[in-house]
matplotlib code that plots the C-alpha trace (Angstrom):
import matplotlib.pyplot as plt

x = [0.0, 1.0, 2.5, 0.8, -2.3, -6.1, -7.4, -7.5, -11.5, -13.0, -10.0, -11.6, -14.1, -11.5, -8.8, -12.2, -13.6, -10.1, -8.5, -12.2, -12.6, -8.9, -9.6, -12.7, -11.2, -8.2, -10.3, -13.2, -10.2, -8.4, -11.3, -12.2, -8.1, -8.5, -12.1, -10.7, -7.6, -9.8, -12.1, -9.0, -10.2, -13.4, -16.0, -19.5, -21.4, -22.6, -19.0, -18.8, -15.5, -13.6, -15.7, -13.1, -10.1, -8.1, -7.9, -4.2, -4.4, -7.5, -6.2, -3.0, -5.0, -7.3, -4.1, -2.4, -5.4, -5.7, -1.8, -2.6, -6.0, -3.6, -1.5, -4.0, -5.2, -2.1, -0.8, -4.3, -4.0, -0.1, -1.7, -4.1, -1.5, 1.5, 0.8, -2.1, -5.1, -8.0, -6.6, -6.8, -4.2, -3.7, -2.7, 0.1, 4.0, 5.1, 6.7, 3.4, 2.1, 4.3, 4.6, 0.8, 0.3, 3.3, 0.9, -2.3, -1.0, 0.7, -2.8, -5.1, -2.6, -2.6, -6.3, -6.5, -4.4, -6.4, -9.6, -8.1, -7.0, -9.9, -12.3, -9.9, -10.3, -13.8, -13.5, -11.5, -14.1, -16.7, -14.5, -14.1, -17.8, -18.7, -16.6, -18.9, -20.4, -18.1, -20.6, -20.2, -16.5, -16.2, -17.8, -15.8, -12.6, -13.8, -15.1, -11.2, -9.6, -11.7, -11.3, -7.1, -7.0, -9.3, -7.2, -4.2, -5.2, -6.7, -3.9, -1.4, -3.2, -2.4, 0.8, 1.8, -1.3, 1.3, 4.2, 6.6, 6.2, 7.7, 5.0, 2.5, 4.6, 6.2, 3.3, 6.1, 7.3, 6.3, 3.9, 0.7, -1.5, -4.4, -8.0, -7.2, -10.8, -11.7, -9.6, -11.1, -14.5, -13.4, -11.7, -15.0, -17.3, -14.9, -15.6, -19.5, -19.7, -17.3, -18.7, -22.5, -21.1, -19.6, -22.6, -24.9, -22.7, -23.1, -26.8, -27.6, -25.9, -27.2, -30.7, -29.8, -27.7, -28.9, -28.1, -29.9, -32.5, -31.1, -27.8, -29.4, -30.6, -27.2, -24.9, -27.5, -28.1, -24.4, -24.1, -26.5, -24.4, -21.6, -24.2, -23.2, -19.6, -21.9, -23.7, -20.7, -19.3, -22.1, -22.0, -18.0, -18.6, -21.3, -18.8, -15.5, -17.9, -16.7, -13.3, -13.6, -13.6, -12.0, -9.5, -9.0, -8.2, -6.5, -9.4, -12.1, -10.4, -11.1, -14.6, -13.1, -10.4, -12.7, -14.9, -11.9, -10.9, -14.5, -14.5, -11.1, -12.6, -15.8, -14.9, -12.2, -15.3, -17.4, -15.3, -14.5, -18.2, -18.6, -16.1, -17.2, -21.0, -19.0, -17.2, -20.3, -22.0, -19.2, -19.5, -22.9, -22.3, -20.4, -22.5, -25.3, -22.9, -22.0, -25.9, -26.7, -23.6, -24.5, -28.3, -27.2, -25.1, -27.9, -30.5, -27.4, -27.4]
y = [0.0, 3.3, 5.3, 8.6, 8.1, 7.5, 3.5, 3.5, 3.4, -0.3, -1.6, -4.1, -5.2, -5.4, -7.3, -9.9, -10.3, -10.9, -13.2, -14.9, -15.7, -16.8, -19.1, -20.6, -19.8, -22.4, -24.9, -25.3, -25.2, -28.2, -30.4, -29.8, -30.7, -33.8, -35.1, -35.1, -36.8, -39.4, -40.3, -41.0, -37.4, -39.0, -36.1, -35.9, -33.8, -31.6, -30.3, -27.4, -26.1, -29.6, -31.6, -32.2, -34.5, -31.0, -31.1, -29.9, -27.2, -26.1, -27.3, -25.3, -21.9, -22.1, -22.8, -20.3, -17.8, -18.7, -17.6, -14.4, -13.9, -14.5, -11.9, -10.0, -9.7, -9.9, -6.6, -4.9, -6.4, -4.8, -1.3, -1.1, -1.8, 0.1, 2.0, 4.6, 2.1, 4.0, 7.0, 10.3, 11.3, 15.0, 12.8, 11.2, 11.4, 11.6, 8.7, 6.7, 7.6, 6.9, 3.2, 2.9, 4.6, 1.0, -1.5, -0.4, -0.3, -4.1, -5.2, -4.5, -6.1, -9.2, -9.0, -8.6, -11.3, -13.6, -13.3, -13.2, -16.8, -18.0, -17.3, -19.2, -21.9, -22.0, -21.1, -24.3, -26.5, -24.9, -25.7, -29.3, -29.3, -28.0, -30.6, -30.7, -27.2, -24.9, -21.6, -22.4, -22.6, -19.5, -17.7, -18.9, -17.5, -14.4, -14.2, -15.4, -12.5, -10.2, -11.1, -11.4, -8.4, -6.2, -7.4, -6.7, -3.2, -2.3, -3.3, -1.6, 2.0, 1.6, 1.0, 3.6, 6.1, 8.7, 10.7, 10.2, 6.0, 6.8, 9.5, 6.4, 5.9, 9.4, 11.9, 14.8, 14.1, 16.8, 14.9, 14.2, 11.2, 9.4, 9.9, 6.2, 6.3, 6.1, 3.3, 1.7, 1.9, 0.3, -2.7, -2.9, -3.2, -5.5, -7.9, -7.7, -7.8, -11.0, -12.4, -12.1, -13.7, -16.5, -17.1, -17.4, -19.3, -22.7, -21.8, -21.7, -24.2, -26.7, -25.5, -26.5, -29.6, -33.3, -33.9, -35.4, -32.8, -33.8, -32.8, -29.4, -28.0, -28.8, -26.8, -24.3, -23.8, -23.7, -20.8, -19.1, -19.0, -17.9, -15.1, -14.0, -12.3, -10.1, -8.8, -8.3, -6.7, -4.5, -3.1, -2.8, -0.6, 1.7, 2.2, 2.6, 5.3, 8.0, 7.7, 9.5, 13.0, 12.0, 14.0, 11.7, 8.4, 6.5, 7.1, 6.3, 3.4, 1.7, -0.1, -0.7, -2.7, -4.6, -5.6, -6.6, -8.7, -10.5, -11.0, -12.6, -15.2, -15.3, -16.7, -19.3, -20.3, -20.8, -22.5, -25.0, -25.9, -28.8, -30.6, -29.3, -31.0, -33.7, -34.6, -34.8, -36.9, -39.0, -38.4, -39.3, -42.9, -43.6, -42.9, -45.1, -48.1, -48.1, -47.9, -50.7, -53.0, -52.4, -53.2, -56.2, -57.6, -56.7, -59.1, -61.9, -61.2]
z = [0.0, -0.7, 2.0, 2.6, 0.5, 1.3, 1.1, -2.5, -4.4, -4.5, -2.7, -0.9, -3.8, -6.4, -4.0, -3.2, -6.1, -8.4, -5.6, -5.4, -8.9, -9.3, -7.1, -9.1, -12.3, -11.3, -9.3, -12.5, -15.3, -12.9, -12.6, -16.3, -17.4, -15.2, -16.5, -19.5, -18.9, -17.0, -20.3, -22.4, -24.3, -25.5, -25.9, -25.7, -28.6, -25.3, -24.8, -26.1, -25.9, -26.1, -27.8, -30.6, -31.9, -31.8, -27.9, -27.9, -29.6, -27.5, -24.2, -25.3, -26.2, -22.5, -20.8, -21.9, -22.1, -18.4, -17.7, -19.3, -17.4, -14.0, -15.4, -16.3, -12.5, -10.8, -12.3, -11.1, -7.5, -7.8, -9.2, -6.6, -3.5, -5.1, -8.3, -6.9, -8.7, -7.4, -5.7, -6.9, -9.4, -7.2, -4.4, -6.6, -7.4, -10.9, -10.2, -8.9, -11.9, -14.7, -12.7, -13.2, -16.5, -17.4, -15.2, -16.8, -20.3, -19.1, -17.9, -20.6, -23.3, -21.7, -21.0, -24.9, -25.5, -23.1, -24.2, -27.8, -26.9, -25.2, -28.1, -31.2, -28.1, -29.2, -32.4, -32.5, -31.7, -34.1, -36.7, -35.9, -35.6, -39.5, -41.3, -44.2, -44.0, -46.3, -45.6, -41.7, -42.1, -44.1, -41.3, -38.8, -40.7, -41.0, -36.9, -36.5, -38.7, -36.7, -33.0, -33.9, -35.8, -33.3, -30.4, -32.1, -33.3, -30.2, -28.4, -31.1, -30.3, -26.8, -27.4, -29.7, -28.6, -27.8, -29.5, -28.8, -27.4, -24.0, -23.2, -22.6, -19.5, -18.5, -17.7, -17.6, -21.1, -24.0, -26.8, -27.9, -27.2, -28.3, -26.0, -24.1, -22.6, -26.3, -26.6, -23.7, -25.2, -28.5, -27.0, -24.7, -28.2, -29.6, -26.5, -27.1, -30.7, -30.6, -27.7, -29.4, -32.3, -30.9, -28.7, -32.0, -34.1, -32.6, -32.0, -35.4, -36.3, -33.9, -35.2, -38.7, -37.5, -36.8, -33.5, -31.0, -29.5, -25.8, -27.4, -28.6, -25.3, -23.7, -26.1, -26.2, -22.3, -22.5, -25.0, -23.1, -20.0, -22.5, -23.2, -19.7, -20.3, -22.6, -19.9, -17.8, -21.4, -21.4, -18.0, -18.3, -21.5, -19.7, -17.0, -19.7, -21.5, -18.6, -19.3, -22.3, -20.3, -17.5, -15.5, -12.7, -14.3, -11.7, -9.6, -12.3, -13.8, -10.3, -11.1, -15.3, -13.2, -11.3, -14.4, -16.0, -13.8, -13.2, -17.4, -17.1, -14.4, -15.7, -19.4, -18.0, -15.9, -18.4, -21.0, -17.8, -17.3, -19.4, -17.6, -14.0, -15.3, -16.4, -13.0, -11.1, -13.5, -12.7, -9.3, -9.1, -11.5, -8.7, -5.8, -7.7, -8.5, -4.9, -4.0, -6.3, -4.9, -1.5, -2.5, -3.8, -0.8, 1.3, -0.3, -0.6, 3.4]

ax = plt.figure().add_subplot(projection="3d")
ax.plot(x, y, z, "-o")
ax.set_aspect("equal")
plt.show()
């Protein structure tokens, strides 16, 4: 904590809630990693996010999405204890600030390149799911060219928002920069629009497909709950919007932080829910063998 300064804004809510959903986040992507691992990688059509002979490269992409998303979090949690995350700039050094202007720029590339990850994850699976749809496919290529290029040119005008480079991170320095509440705001839409997209995709084409209709409602109760980092998109972008005019951004980049951090959770959550359902299916086969077997030596007593 910084020395001399006020308990920084949503200090307490942001420290919770990221620490909380790490916790989740690691626990759900764990048991997910491991029921697989347990059924030899055989996948049920209900599987949304795995549910393919391509499980390394997905694996690889959520695992490494997830690193990010850690890094992603642990450089807010480092902002808000030592960096002046949600205290007002007046009541910070140069230095405090040209150290958080570094972290958030740090944080919201690697929260880019996350959920950047995360969604060719499950772009990977629709792909292994359209084998003989050409139209499908097409339109999965084009989603994929614009979630990578988005994130990357999002993340690029962060980067170089300023003139000269160094200004992004030295407050004192003479130059010009780019409105980064702006910025914000477009990496915000970028999240909805993709996220909407890649919630309707497999709809539709489980609509059009010929699976079995128990099959159906699972990957489509599943894409709803997908439908829920939208929501939390949606409210993230309503908060980003006063950024634009902001004078005080270390102070009103608090809740935008906290968001952040509950998308980053919320998604690795979500991708990790087929194998969570999975496990207590498994759990439950079990409890009902062991009721039958007991059952059974009871009536041979």
């Amino acid at each position: 904590m910084l020395e001399n300064t006020p308990l920084p804004y949503l200090y307490s809510p942001i420290q919770d809630t990221l620490i909380t959903g790490l916790f989740l986040s690691t626990i759900s992507l764990t048991i997910h990693l491991a029921v697989k691992r347990r059924t030899s990688l055989k996948f049920t059509a209900d599987d949304v996010l795995f549910a393919s002979l391509d499980v390394d490269k997905v694996t690889v992409c959520l695992l490494i999405s997830w690193g990010l998303s850690l890094g992603t979090q642990t450089v807010i949690l480092y902002a808000l204890n030592h960096a002046g995350l949600g205290v007002h700039i007046a009541d910070l050094a140069l230095s405090t600030l040209n150290h958080y202007q570094k972290l958030y720029l740090s944080a919201i590339c690697l929260f880019m390149s996350s959920f950047c990850l995360a969604k060719v994850a499950q772009l990977f699976f629709l792909y292994r799911l359209t084998a003989n749809q050409s139209r499908f496919r097409a339109s999965i290529y084009y989603v994929a060219c614009v979630i990578i290029m988005g994130s990357i040119t999002t993340s690029g005008c962060l980067i170089f928002a300023c003139r000269p480079i160094s200004k992004s991170w030295n407050a004192a320095e003479d130059g010009q920069c780019l409105n980064r509440g702006a910025v914000y705001v477009a990496i915000a839409v970028l999240n909805i629009i993709s996220d909407l997209t890649l919630t309707m995709l497999p709809v539709s084409l489980v609509i059009s497909s010929q699976l079995v209709s128990a099959h159906k409602v699972r990957i489509i109760a599943m894409m709803l709950v997908f439908f829920i980092t939208v929501i939390t998109g949606a409210v993230r972008l309503t908060v980003t919007i006063s950024l634009l005019h902001s004078s005080d951004e270390t102070y009103d980049s608090a809740p935008v932080a906290l968001l952040v951090g509950v998308e980053a959770n919320l998604f690795i959550l979500t991708a990790s829910l087929p194998g969570v359902r999975q496990c207590f299916r498994i759990i439950s086969g079990h409890s009902y063998s062991h009721h039958i077997e007991s059952a059974s030596l009871t009536a041979l007593d």
